[in-house]
Backbone as ProteinMPNN parsed JSONL, in Angstrom:
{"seq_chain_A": "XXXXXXXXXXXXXXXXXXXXXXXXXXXXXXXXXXXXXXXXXXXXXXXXXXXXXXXXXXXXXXXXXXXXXXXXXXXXXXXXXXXXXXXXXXXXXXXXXXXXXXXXXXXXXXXXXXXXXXXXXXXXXXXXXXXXXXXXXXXXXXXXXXXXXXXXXXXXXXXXXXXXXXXXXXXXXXXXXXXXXXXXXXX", "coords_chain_A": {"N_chain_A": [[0.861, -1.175, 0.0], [0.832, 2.067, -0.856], [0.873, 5.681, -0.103], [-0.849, 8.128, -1.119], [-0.241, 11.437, -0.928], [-2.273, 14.28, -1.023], [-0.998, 16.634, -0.526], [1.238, 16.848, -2.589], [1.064, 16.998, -4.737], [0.93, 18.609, -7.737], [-0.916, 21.275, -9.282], [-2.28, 21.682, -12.568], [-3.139, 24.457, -14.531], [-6.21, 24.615, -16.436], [-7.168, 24.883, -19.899], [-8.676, 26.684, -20.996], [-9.151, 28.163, -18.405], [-11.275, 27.111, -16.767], [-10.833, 25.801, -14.828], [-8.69, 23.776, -12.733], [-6.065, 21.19, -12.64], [-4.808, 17.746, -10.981], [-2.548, 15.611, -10.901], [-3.399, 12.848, -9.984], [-2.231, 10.003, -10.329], [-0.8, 7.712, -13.224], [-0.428, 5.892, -15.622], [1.803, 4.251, -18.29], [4.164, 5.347, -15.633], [4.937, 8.319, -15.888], [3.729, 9.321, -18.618], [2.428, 11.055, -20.909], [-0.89, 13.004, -22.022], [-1.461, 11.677, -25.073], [-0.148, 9.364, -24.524], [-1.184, 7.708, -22.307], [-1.651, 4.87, -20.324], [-3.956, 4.296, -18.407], [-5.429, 6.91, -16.411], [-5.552, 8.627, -13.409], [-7.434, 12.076, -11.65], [-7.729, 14.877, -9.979], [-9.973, 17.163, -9.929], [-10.639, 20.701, -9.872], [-13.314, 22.638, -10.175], [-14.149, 25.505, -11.365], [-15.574, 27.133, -13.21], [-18.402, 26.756, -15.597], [-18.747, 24.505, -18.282], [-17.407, 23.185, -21.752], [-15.849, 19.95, -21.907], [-12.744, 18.736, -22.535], [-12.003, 17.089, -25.486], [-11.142, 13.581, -26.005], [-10.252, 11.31, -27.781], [-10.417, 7.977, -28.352], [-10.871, 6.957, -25.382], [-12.203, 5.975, -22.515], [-14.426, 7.213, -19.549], [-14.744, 7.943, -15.936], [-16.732, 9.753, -13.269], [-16.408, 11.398, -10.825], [-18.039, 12.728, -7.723], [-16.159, 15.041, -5.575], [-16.755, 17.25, -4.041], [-19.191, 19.694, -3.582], [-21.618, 20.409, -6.956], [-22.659, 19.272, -9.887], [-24.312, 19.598, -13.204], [-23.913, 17.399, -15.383], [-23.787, 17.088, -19.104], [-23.754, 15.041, -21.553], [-24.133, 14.381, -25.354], [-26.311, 12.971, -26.487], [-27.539, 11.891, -24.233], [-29.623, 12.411, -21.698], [-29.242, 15.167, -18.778], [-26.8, 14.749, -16.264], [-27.315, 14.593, -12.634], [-24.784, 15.169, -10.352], [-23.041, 14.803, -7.498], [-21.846, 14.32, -4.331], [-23.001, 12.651, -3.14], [-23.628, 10.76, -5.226], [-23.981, 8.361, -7.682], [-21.169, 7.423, -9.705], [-20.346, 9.288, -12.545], [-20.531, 7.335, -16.116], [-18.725, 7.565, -19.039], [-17.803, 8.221, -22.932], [-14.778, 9.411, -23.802], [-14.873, 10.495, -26.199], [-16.967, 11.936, -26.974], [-18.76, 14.594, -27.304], [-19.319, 16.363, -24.57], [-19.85, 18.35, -21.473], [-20.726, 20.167, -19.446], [-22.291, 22.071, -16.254], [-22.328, 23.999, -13.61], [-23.563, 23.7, -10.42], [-24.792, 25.898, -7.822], [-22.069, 27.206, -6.34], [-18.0, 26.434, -6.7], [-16.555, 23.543, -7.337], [-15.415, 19.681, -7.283], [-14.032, 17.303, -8.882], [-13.48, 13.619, -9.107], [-11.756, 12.199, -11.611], [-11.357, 9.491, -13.955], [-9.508, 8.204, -16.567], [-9.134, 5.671, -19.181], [-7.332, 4.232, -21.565], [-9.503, 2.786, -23.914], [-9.6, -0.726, -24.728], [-7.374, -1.058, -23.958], [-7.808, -0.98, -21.288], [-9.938, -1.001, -18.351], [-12.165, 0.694, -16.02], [-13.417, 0.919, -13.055], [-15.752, 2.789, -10.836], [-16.602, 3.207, -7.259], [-18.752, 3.696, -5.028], [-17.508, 2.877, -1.437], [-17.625, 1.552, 1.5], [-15.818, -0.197, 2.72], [-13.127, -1.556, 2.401], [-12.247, -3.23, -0.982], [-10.138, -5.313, -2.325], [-9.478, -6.119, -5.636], [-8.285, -8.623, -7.016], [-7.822, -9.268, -9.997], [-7.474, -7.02, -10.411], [-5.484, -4.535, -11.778], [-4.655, -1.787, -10.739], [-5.618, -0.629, -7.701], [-7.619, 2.186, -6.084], [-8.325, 4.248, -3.082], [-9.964, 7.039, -2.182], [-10.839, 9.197, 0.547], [-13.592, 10.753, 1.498], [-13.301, 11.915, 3.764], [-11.634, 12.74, 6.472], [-9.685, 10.406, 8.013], [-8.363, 7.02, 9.311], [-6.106, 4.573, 8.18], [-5.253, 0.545, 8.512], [-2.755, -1.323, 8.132], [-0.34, -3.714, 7.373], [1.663, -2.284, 8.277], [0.489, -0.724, 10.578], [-1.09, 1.752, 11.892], [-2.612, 4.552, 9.689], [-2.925, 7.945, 9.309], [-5.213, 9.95, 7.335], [-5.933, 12.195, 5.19], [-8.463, 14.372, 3.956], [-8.65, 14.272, 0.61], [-6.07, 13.362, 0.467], [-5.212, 9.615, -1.283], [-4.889, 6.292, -1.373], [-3.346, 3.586, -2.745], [-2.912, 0.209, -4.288], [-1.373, -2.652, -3.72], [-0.853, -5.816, -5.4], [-1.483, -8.568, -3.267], [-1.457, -6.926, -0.694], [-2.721, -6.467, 1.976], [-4.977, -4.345, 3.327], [-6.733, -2.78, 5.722], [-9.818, -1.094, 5.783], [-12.419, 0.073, 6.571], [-16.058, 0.844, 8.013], [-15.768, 4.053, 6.808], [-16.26, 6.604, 4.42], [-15.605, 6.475, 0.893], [-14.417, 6.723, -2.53], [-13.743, 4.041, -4.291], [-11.704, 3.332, -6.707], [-11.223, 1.0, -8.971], [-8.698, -0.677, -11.712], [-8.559, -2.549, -14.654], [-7.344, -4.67, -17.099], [-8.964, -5.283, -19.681], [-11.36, -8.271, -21.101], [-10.393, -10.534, -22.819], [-11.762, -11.744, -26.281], [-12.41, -14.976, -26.07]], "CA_chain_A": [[0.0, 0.0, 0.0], [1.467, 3.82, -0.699], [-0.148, 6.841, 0.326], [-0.6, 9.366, -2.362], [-0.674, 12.718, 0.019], [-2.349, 15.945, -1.827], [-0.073, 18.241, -1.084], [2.186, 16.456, -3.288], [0.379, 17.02, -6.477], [0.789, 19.61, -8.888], [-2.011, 21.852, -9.941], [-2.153, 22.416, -13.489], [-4.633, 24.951, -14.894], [-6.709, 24.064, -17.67], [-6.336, 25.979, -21.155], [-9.848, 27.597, -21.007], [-9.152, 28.883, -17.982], [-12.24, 26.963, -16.046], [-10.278, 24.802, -13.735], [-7.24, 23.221, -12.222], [-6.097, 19.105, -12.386], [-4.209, 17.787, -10.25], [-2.528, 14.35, -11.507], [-2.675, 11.245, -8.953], [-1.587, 8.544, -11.123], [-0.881, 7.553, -14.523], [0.372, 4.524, -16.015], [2.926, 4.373, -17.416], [4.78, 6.618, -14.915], [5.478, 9.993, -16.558], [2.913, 9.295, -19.499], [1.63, 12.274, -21.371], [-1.59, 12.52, -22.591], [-1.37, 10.955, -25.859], [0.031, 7.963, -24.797], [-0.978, 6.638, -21.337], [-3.077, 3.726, -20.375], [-4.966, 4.901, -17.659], [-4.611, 8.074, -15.52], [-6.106, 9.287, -12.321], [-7.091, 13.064, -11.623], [-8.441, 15.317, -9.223], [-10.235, 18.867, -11.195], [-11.081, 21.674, -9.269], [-13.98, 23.132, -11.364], [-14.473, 27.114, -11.364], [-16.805, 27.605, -14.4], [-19.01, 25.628, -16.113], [-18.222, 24.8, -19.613], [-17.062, 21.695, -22.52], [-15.089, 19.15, -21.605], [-11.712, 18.423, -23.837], [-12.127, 15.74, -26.278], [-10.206, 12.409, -25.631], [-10.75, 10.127, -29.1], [-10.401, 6.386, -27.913], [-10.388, 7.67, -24.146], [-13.103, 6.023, -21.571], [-14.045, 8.03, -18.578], [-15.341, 7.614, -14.747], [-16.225, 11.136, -13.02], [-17.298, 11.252, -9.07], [-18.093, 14.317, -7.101], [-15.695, 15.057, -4.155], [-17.39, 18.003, -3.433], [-20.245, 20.827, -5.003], [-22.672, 19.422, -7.802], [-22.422, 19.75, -11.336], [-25.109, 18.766, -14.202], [-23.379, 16.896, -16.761], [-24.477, 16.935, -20.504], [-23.084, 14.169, -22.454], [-24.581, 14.037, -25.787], [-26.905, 11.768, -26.876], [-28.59, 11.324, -23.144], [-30.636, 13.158, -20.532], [-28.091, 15.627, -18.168], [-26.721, 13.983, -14.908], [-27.538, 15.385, -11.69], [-23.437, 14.775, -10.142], [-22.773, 15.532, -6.331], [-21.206, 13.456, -3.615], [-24.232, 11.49, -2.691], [-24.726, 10.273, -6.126], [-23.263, 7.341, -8.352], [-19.955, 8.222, -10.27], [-20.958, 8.787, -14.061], [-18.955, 6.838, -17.546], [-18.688, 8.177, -20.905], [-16.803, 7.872, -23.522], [-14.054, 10.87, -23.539], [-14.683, 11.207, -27.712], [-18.144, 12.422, -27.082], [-19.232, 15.903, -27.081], [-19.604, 16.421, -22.57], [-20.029, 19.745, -20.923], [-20.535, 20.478, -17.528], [-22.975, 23.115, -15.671], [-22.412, 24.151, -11.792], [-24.844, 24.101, -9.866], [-24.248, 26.512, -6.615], [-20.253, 27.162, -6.565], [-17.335, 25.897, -7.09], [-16.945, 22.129, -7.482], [-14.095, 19.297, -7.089], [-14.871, 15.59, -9.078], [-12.363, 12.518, -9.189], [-11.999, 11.618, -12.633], [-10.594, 8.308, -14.123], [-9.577, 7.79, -17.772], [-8.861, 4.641, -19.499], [-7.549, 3.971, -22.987], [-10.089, 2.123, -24.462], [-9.302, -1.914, -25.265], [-6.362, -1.751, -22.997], [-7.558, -1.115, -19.983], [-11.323, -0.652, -18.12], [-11.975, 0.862, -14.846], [-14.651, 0.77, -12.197], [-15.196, 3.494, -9.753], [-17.6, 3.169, -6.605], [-18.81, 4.476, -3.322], [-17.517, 2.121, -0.605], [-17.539, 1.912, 2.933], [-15.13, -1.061, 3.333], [-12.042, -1.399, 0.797], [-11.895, -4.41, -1.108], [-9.177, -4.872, -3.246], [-10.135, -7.108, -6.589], [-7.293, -10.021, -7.425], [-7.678, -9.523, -11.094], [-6.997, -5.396, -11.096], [-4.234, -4.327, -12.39], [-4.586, -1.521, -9.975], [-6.689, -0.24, -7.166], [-6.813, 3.706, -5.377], [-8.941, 4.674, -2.41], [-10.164, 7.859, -1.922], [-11.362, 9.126, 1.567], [-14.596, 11.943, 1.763], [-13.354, 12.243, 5.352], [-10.156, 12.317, 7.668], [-9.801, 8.543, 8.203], [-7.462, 6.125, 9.856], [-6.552, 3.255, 7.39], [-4.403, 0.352, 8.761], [-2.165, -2.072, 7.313], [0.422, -5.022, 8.65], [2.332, -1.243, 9.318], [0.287, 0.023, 11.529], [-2.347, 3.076, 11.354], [-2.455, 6.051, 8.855], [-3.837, 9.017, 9.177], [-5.307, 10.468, 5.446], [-6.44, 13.779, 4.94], [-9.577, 14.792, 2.832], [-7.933, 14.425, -0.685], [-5.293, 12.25, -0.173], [-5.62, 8.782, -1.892], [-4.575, 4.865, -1.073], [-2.771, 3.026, -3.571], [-3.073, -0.831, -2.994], [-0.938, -3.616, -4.962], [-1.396, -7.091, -5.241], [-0.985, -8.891, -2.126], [-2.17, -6.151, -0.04], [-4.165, -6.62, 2.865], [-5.488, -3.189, 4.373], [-8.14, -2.687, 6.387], [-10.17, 0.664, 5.697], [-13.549, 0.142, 6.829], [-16.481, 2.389, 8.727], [-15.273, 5.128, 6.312], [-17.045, 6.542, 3.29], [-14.405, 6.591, 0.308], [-14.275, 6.171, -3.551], [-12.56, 3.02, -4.801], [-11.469, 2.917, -8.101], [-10.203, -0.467, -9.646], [-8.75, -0.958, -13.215], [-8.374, -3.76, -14.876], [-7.423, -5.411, -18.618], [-10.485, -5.847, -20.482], [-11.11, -9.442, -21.006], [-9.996, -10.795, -24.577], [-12.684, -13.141, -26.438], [-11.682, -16.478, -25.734]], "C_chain_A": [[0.901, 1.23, 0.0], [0.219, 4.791, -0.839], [0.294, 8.347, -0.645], [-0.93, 10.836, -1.618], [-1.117, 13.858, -1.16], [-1.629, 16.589, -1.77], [1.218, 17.498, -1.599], [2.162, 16.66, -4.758], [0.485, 18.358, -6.271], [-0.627, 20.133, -9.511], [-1.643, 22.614, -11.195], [-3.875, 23.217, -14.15], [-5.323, 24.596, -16.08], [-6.428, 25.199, -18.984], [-8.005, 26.662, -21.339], [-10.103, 28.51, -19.425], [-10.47, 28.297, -16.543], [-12.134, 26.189, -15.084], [-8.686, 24.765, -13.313], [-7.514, 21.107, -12.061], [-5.171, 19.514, -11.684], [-3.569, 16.166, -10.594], [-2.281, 13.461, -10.805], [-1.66, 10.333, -9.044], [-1.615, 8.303, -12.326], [-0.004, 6.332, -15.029], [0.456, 4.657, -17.793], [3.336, 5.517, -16.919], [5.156, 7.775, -16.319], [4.352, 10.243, -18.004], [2.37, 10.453, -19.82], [0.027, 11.791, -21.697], [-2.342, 11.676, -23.635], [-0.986, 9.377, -26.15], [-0.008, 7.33, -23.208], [-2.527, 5.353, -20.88], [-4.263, 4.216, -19.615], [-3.976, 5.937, -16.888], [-5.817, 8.577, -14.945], [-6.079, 10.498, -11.814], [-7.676, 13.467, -10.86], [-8.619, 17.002, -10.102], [-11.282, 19.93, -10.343], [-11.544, 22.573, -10.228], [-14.335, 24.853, -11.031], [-15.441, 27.686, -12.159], [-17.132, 26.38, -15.168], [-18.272, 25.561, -17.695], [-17.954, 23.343, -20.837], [-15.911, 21.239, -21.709], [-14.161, 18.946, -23.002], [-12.187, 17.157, -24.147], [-11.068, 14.698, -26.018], [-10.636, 11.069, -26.518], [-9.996, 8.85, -28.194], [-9.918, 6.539, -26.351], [-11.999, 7.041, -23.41], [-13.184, 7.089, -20.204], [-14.933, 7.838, -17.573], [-15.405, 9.343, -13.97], [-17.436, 10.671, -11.928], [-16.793, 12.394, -8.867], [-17.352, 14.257, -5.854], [-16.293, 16.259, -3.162], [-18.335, 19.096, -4.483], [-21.091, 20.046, -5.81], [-22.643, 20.543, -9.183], [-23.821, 18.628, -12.029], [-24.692, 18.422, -15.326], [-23.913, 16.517, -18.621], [-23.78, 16.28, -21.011], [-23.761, 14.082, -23.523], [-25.294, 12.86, -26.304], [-28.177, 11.175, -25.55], [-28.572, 12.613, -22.546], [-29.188, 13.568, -19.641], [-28.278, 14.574, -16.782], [-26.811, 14.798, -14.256], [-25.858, 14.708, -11.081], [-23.435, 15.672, -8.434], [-22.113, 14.015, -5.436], [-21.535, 12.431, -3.324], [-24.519, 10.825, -3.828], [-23.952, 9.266, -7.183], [-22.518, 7.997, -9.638], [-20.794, 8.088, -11.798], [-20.173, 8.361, -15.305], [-19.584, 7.727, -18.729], [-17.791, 8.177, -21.472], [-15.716, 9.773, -23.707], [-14.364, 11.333, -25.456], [-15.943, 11.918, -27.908], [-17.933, 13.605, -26.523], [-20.028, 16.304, -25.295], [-19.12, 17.696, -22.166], [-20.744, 19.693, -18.957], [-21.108, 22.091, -16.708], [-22.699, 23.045, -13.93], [-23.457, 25.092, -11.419], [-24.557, 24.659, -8.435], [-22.508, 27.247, -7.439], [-19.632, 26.718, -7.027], [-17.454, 24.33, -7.032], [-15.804, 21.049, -7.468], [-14.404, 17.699, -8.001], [-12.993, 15.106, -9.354], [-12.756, 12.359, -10.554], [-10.889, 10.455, -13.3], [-10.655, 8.113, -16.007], [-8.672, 6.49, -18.153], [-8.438, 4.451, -20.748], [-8.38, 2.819, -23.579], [-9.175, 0.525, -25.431], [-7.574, -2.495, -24.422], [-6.801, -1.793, -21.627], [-8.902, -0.686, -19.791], [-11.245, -0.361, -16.628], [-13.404, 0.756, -14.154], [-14.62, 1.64, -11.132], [-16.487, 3.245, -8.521], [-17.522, 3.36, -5.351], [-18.335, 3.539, -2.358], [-17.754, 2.392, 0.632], [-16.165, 0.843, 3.81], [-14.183, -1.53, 2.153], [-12.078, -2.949, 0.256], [-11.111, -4.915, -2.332], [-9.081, -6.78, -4.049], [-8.557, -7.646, -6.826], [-7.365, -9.831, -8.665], [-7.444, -7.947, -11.409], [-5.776, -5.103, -11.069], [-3.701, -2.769, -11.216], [-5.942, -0.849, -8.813], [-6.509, 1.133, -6.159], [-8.524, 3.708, -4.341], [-9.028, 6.353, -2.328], [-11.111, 8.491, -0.99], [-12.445, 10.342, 0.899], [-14.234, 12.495, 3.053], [-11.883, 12.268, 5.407], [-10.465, 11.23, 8.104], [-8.632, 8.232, 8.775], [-7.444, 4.822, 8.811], [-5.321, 2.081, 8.533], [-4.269, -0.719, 7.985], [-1.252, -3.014, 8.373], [1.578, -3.872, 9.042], [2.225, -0.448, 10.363], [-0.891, 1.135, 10.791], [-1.383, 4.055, 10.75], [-2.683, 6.652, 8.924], [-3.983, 9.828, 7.56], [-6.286, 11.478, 5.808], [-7.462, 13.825, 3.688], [-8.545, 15.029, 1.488], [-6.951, 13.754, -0.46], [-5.817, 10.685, -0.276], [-4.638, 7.599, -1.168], [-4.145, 4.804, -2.409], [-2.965, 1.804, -3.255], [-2.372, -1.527, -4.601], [-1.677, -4.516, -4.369], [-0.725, -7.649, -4.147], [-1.142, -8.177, -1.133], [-3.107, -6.037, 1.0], [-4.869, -5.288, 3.841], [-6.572, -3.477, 5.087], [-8.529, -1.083, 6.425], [-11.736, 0.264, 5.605], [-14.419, 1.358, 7.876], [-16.396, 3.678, 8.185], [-15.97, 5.286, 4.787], [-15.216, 7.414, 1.939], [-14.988, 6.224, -1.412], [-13.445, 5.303, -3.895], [-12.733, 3.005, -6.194], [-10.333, 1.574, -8.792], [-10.364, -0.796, -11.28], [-8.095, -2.251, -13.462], [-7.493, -3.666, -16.313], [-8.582, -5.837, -19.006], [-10.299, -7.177, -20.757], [-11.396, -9.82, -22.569], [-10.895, -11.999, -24.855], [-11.551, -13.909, -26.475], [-12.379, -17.214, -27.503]], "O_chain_A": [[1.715, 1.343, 0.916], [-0.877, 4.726, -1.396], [1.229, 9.141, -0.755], [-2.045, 11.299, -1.86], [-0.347, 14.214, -2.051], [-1.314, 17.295, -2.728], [2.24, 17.613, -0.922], [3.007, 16.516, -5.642], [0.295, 19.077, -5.29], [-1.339, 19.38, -10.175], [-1.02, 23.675, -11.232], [-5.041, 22.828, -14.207], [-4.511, 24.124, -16.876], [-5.625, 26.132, -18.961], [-8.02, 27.303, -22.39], [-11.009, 29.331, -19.28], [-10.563, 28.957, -15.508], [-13.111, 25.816, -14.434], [-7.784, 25.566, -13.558], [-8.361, 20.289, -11.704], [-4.679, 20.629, -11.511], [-4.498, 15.368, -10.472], [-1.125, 13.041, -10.746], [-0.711, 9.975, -8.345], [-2.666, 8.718, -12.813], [1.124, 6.078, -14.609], [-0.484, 5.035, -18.493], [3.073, 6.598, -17.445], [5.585, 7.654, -17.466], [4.212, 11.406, -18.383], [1.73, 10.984, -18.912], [-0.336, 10.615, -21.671], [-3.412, 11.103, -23.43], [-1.186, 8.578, -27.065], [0.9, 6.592, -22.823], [-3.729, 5.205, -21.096], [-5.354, 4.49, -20.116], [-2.76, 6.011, -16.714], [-6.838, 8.898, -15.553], [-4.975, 10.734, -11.323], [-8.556, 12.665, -10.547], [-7.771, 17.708, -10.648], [-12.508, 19.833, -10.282], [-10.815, 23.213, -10.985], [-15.041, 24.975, -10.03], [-16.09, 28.669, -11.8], [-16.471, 25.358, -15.355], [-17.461, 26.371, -18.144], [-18.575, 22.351, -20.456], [-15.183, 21.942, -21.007], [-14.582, 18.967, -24.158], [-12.656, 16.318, -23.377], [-9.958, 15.177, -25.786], [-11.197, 10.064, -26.079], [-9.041, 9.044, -27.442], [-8.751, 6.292, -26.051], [-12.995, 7.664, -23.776], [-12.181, 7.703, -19.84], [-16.058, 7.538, -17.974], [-14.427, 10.088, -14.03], [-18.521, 10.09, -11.953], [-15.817, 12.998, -9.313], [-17.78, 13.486, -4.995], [-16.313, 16.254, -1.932], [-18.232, 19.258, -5.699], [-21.345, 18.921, -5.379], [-22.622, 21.754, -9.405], [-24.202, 17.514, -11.667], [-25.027, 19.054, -16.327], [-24.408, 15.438, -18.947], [-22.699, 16.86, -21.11], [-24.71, 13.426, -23.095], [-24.692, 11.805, -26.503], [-29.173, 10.464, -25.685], [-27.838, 13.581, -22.743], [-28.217, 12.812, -19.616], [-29.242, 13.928, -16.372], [-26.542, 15.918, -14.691], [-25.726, 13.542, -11.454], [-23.747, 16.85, -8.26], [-21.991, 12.899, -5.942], [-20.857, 11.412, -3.197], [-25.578, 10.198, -3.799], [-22.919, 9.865, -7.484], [-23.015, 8.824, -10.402], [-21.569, 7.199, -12.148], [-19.157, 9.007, -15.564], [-20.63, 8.298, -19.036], [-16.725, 8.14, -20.858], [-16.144, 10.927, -23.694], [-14.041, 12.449, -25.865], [-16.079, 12.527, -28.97], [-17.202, 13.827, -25.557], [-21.237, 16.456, -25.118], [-18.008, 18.085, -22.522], [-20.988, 19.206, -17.853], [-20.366, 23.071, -16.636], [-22.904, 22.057, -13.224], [-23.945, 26.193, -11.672], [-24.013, 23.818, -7.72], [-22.123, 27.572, -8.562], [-20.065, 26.243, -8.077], [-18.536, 23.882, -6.652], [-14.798, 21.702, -7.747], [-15.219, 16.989, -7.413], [-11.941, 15.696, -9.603], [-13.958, 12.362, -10.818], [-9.679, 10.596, -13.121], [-11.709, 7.919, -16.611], [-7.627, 6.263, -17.543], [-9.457, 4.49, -21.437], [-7.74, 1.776, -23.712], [-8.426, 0.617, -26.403], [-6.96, -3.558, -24.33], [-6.258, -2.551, -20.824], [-9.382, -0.034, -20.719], [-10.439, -0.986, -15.939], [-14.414, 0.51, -14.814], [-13.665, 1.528, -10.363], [-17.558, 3.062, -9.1], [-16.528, 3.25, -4.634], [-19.371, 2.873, -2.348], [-18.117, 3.534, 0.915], [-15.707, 0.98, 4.945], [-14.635, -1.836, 1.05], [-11.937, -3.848, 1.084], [-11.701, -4.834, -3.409], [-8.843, -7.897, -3.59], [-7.678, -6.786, -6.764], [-6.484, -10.636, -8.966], [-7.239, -7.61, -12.575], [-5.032, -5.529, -10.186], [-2.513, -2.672, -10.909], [-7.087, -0.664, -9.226], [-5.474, 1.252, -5.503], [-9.591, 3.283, -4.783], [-7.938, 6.914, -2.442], [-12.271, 8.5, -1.402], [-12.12, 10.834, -0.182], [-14.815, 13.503, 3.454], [-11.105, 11.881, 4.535], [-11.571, 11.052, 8.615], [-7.773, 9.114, 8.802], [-8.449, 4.145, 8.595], [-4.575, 2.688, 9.301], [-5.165, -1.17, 7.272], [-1.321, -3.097, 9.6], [2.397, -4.175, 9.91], [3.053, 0.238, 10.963], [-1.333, 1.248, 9.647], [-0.206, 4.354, 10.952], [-3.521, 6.466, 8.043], [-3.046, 10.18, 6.844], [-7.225, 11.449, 6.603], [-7.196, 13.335, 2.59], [-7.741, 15.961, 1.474], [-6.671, 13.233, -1.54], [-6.728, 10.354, 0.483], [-3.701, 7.964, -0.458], [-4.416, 5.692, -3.217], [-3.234, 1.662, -2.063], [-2.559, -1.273, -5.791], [-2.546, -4.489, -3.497], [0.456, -7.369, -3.944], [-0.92, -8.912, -0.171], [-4.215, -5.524, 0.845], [-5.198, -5.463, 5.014], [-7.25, -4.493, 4.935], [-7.876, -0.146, 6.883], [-12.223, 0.158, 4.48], [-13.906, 2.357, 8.382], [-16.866, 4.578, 8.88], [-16.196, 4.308, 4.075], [-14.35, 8.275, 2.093], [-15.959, 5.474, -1.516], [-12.264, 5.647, -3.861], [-13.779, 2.703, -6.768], [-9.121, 1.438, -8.955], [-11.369, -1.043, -11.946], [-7.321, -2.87, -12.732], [-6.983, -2.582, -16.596], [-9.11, -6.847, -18.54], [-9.121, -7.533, -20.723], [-12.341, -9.486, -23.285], [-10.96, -12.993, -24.133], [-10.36, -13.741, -26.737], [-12.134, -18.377, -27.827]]}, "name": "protein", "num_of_chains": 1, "seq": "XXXXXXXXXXXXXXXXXXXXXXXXXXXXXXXXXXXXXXXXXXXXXXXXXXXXXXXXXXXXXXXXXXXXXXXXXXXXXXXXXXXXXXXXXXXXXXXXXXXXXXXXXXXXXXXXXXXXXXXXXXXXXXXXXXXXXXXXXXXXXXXXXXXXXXXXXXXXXXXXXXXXXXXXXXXXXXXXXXXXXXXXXXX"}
């Protein structure tokens, strides 16, 4: 298990000016946009507005804080807030983004399509899948996680990491888990 602390990340601003990322994780290490498999972000939203295009790019987007109404073409807008199930889409589709109240904060997870698929979901008790390639916690709270090292203390915004072999314990605690995989090749 490694502990991805926030104030370790880099805030970059967006090129319209309507946010800030912040980059968790990305595989492979150092990966630009153009060429990584998956990559994990945190986007501090300031104005509403389009979303950049990402041709052969899946995508997972949970609210860490604020509420946004998501327009993805083709379907009905999402209602998006903390309380409410993370939403997918494909990153080549035309997706925009309205705030509702203030400012706004969402986890977002992209995947390159056919290499790699992710899953993101509300937990309360971590459970770390045997066939993912990797898996990240993300607290809503100040939490205690522990491990065969002993207790952690994690701060609102910083994230879990978990390999294989891994046994934490992070229960009682409300958290996003996101686990990616390898898509599974017809047999």
């Amino acid at each position: 298990m490694r502990i991805l602390r926030a104030s370790d990340r880099i805030a970059t601003p967006w090129k319209n000016g309507g946010g800030v990322t912040t980059e968790v994780a990305v595989f492979p290490a150092g990966a630009g946009f153009d060429d990584f498999g998956w990559r994990v972000s945190i986007a501090q939203i300031t104005r509403g507005g389009p979303f950049s295009i990402f041709p052969g790019i899946d995508r997972e987007l949970g609210m860490l804080d604020g509420r946004v109404s998501l327009k993805i073409a083709g379907r009905d807008a999402i209602d998006l807030s903390p309380g409410s199930e993370p939403a997918r889409f494909p990153g080549d589709v035309a997706t925009s983004a309205v705030l509702v109240g203030g400012s706004a904060t969402d986890l977002n997870v992209m995947t390159r399509r056919g290499m790699f698929a992710s899953r993101m979901t509300r937990q309360r008790r971590i459970a770390v899948e045997a066939e993912a390639v990797a898996v990240f916690a993300f607290p809503l709270e100040a939490i205690t996680a522990r491990d065969k090292g002993g207790a952690i203390a994690l701060s609102r915004g910083d994230a879990l990491f978990f390999s294989a072999g891994d046994s934490p314990v992070l229960q009682d605690a409300d958290f996003y888990q996101i686990a990616i995989f390898r898509p599974e090749k017809p047999g």
